[in-house]
C-alpha positions in Angstrom: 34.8 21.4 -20.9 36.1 20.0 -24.4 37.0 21.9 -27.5 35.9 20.9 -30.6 38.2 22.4 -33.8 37.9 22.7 -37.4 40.2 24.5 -39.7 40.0 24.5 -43.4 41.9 25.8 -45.9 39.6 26.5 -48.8 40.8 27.3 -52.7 37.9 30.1 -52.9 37.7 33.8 -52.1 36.9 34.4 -48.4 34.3 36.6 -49.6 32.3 33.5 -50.7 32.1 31.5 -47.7 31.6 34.5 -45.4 28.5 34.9 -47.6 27.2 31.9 -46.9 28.4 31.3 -42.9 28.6 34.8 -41.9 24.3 34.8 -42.7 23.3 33.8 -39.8 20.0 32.8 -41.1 21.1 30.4 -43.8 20.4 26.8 -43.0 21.5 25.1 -45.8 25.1 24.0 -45.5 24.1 22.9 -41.7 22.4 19.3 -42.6 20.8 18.6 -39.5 18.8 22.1 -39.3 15.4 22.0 -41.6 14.7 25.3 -40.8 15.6 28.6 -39.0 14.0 31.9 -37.7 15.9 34.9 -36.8 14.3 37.2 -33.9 16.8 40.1 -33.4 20.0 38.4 -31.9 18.3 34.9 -31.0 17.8 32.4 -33.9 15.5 29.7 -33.5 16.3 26.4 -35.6 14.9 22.7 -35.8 17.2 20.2 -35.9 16.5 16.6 -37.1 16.8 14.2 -34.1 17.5 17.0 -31.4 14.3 19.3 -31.6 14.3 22.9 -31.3 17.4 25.0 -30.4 17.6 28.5 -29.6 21.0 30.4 -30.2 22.1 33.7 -29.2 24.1 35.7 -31.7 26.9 37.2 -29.3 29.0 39.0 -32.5 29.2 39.2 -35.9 31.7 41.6 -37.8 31.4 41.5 -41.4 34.6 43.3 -42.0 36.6 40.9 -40.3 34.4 38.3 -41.2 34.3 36.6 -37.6 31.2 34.7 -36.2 30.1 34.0 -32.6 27.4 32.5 -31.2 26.3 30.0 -28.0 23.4 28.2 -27.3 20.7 29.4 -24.6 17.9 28.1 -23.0 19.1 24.5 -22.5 19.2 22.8 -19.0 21.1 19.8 -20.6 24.4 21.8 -22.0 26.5 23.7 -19.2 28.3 25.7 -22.0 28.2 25.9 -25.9 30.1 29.1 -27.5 31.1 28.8 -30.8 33.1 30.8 -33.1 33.8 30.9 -37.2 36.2 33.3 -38.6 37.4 33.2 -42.3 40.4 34.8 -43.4 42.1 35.6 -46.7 45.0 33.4 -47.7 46.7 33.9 -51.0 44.3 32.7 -54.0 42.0 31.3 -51.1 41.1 31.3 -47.5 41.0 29.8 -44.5 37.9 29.1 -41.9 38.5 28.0 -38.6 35.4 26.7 -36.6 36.0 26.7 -32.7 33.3 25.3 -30.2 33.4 25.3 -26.6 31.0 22.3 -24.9 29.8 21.1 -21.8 29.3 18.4 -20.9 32.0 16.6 -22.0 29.6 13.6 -22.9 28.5 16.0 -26.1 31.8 16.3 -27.8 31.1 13.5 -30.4 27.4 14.9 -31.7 28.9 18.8 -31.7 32.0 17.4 -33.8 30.0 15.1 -36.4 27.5 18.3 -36.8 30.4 20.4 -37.8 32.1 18.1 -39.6 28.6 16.9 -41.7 28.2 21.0 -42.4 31.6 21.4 -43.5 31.1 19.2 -45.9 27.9 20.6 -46.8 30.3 23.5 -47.0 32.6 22.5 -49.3 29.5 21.0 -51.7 28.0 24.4 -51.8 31.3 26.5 -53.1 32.1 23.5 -55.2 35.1 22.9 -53.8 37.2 19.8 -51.7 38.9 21.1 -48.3 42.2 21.0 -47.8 42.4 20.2 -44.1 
């Protein structure tokens, strides 16, 4: 099992980009989705060259603005658990972006998906990362 890990440190109120990654439903700062529907605790999302992915929400705590999630219903990935949480940092904040994924042979398309939206990201608040 590999571990793909982003952390940003991010010159905006965490506030802001909890708004936009803590709504589950929002699609557009995650380039490869073109669209997303939310059935209680399993979102459904198209994704440009992989098809349609279902994902189970497994927590989401606004107050500590933390984000979990894993993919089901897919005979080709043993395990996919990801986790976002954004925390206040002086006149910014920090978001760190943690996947767990199996098989091993996936590690390069989960890490160029998070990277591609954290860049998207970063477009959407305006701001350049400070990695």
């Amino acid at each position: 099992m590999r571990s793909v890990v982003k952390h940003l440190h991010l010159a905006v109120p965490a506030a802001a980009v909890w708004d936009i990654v803590g709504n589950v439903s929002r699609i557009d700062w995650v380039p490869v989705i073109t669209s997303c529907q939310l059935d209680g605790d399993v979102r459904t999302m198209q994704m440009a060259g992989v098809g349609t992915v279902q994902e189970r929400i497994l927590h989401c705590d606004a107050e500590a603005m933390s984000l979990e999630y894993g993919l089901i219903n897919n005979a080709n990935v043993t395990v996919h658990k990801a986790t976002l949480k954004v925390t206040a940092v002086g006149n910014g904040c920090e978001l760190l972006w943690t996947t767990l994924i199996e098989p091993d042979a996936l590690e390069p398309l989960i890490e160029s998906g998070m990277q591609s939206a954290l860049v998207a990201l970063c477009g959407l608040l305006g701001v350049r990362s400070h990695n």
